[in-house]
C-alpha positions as YAML, in Angstrom:
chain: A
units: angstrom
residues:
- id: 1
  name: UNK
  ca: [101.70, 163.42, 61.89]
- id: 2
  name: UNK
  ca: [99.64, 160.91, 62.36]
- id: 3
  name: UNK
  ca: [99.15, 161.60, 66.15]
- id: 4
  name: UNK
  ca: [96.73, 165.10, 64.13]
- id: 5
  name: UNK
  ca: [94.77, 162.94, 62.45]
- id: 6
  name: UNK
  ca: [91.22, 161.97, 63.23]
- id: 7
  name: UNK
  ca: [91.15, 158.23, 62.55]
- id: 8
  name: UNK
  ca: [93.82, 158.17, 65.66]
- id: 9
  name: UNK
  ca: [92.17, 160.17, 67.81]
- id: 10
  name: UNK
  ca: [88.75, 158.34, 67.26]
- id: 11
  name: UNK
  ca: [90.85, 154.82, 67.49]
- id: 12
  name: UNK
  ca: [92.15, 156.28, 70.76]
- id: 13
  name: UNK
  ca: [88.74, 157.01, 72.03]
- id: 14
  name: UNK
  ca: [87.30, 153.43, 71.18]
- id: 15
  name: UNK
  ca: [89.89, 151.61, 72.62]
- id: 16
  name: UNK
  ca: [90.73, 153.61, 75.73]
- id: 17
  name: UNK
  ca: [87.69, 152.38, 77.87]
- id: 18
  name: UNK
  ca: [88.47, 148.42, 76.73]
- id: 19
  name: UNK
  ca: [91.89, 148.97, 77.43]
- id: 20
  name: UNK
  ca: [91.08, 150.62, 80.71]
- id: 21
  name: UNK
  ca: [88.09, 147.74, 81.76]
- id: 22
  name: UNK
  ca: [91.29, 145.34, 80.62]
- id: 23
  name: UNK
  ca: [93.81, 147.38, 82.83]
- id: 24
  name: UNK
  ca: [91.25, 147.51, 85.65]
- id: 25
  name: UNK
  ca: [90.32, 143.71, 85.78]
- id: 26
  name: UNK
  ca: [93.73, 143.12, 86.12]
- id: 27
  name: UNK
  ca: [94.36, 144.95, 88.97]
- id: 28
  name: UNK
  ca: [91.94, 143.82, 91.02]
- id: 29
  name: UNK
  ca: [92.52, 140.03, 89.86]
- id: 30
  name: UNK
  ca: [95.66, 140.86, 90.70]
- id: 31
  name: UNK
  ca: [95.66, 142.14, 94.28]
- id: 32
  name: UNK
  ca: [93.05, 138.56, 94.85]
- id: 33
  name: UNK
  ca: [95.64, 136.77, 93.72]
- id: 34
  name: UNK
  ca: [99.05, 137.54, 95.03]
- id: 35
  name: UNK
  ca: [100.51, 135.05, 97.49]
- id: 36
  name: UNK
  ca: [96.94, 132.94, 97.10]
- id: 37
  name: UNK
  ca: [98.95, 129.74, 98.23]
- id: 38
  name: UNK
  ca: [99.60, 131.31, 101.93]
- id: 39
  name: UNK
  ca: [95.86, 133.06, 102.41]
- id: 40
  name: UNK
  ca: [93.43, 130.49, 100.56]
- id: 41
  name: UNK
  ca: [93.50, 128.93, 103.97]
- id: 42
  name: UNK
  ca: [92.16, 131.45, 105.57]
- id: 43
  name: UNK
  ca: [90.07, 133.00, 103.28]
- id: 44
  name: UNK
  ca: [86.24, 132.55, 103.59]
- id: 45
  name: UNK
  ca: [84.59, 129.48, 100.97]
- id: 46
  name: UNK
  ca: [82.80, 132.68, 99.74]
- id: 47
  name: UNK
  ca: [85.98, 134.49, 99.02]
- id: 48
  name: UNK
  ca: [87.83, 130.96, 97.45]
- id: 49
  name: UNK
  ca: [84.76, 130.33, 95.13]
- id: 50
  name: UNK
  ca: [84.02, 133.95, 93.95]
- id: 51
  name: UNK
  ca: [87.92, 133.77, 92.71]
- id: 52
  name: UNK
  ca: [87.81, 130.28, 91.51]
- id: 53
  name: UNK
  ca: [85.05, 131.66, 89.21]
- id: 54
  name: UNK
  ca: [86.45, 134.52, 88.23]
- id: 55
  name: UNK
  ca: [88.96, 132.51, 87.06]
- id: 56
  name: UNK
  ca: [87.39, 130.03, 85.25]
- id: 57
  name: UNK
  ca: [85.81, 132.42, 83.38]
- id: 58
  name: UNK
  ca: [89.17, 133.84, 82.46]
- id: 59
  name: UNK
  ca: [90.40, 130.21, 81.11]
- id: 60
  name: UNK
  ca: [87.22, 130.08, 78.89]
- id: 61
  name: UNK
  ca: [88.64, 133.09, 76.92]
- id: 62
  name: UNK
  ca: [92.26, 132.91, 75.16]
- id: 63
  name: UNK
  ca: [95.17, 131.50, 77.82]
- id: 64
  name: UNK
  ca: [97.73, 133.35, 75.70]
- id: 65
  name: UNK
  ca: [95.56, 136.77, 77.21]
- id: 66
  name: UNK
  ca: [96.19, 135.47, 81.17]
- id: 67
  name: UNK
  ca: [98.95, 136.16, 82.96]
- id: 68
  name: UNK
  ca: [101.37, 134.30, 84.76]
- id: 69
  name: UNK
  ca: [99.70, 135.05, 87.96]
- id: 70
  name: UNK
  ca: [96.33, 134.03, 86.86]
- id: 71
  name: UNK
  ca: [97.80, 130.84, 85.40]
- id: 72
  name: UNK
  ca: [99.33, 129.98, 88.30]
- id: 73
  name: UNK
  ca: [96.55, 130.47, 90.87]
- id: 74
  name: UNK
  ca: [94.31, 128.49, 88.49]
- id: 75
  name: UNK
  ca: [96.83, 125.19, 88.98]
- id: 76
  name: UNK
  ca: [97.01, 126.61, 92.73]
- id: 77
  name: UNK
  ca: [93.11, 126.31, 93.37]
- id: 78
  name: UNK
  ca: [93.08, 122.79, 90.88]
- id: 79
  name: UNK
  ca: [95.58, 120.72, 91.93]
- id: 80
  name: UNK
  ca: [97.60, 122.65, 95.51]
- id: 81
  name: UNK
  ca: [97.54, 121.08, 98.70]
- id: 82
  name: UNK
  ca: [94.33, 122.29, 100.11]
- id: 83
  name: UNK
  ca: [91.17, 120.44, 101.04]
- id: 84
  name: UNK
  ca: [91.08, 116.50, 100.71]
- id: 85
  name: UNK
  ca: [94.42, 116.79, 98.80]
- id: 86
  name: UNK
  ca: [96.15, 118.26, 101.64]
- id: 87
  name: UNK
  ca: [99.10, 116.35, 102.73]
- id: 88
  name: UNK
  ca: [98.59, 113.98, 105.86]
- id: 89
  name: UNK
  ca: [101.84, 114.41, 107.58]
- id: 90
  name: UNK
  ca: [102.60, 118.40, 107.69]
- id: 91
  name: UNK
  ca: [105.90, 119.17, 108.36]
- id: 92
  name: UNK
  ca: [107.30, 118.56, 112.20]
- id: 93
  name: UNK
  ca: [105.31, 115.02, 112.63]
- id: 94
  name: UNK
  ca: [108.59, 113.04, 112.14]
- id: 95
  name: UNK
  ca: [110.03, 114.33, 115.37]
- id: 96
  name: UNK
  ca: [106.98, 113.61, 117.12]
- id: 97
  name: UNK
  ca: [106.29, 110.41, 116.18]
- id: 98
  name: UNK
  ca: [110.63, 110.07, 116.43]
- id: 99
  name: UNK
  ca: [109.88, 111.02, 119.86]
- id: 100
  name: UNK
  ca: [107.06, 108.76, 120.58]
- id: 101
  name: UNK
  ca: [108.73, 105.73, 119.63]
- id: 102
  name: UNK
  ca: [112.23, 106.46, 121.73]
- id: 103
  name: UNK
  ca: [109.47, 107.39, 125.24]
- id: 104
  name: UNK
  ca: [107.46, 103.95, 124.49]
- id: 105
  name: UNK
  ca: [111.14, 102.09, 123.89]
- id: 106
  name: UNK
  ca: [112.16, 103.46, 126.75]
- id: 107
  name: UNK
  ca: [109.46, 103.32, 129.48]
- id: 108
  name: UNK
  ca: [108.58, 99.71, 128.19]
- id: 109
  name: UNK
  ca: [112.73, 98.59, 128.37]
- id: 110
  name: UNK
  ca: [112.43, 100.93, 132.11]
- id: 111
  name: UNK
  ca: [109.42, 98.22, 133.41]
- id: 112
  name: UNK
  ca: [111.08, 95.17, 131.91]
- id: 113
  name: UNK
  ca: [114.18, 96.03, 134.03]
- id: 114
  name: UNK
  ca: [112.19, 96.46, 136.91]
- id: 115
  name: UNK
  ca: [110.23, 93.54, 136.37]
- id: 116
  name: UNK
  ca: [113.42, 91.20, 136.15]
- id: 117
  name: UNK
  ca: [115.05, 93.14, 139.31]
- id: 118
  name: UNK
  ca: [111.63, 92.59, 141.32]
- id: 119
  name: UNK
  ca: [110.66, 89.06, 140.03]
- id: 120
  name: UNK
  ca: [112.03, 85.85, 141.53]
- id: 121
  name: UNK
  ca: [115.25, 83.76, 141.66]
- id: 122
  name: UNK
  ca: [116.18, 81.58, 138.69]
- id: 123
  name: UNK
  ca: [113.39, 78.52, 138.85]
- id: 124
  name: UNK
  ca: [114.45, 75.02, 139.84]
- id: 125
  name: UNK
  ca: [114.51, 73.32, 136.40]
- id: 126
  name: UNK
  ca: [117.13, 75.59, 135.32]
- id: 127
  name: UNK
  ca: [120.06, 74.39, 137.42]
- id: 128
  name: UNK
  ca: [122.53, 71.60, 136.01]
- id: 129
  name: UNK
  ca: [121.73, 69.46, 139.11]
- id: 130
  name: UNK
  ca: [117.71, 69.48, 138.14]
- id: 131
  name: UNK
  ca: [118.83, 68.38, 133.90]
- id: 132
  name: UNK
  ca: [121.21, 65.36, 135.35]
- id: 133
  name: UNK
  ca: [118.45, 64.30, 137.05]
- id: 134
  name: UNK
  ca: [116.53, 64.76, 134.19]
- id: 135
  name: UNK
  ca: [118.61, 62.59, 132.23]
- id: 136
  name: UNK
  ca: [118.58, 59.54, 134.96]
- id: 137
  name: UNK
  ca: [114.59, 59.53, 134.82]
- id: 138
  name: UNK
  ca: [114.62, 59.12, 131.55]
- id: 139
  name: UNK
  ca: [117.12, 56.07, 131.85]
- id: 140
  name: UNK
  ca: [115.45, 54.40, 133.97]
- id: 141
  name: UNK
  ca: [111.71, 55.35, 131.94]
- id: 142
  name: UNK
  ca: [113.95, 53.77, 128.95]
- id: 143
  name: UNK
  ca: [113.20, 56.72, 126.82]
- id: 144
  name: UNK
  ca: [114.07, 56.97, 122.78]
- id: 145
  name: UNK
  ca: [115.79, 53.45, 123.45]
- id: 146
  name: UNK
  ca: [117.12, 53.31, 119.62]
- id: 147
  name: UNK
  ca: [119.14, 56.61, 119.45]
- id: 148
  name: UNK
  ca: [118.46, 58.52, 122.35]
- id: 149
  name: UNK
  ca: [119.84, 58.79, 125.91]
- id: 150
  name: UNK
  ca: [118.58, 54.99, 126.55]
- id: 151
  name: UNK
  ca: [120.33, 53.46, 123.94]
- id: 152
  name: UNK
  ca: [123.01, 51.16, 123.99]
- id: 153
  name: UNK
  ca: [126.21, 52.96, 123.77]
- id: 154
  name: UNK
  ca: [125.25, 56.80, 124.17]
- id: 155
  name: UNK
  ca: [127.62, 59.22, 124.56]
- id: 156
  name: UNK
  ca: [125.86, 62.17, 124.34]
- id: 157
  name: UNK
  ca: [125.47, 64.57, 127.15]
- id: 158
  name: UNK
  ca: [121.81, 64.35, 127.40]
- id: 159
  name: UNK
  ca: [119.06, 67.27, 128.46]
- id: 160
  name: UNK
  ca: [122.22, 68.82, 130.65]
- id: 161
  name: UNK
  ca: [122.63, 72.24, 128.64]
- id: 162
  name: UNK
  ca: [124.26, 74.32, 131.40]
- id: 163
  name: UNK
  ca: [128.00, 74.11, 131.42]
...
């Protein structure tokens, strides 16, 4: 009965273009903002700042009247990983820089084998024959004569360290 009356019809007539403007605003925030997180890249700054606005304007009003969506574009555009907050390592740069550390490992242990294999024989000073007489100069120099190889007594083997 009280679809007849005239108070409902004239309620239905006031409301109907509000609910409609509503219905329609909606929409087309809507299609702007599904999947925002994989197109604000490549959306024009014109295109990111028109909907940043629109949707600042929406916050201004009640946040109990947005929806989800809205809501969660508006933390997309504030705080998401776009701009100077984008992250500096995307994903994939641990292999690479995995990979550059094993080729510079490798190519630098590649020319230090080389370099040994190339370079020359085992120097002079190196060889037990070249410490022994090492050990008789400094006898007869009469080096560290309190403790050392000069002393009185010494039993120690000296600069010889090759067995």
């Amino acid at each position: 009965m009280l679809r007849s009356t005239t108070l409902f019809r004239h309620s239905q007539r006031l409301m109907t273009p509000r609910v409609c403007q509503q219905q329609q605003y909606r929409k087309a925030s809507s299609i702007a903002l599904t999947d925002l997180k994989s197109r604000w890249e490549t959306m024009s700054t014109t295109e990111q700042n028109s909907i940043a606005k629109e949707l600042e304007e929406a916050q201004k009003g009640d946040w109990k009247a947005l929806s989800t969506e809205n809501k969660q574009a508006a933390y997309y555009i504030a705080f998401g990983p776009h701009g100077p907050r984008q992250p500096i390592l995307q994903p994939g740069d641990n292999t690479k820089v995995l990979g550059g550390v094993v080729a510079v490992v490798t190519i630098s242990s590649a020319l230090f084998y080389l370099i040994r294999q190339n370079g020359e024989e085992k120097p002079l000073t190196t060889t037990k024959e070249w410490e022994e007489a090492t050990n008789e100069y400094l006898r007869e120099q009469k080096s560290n004569p309190i403790t050392g190889i000069s002393s009185e007594g010494y039993k120690g083997k000296g600069y010889v360290t090759i067995t």
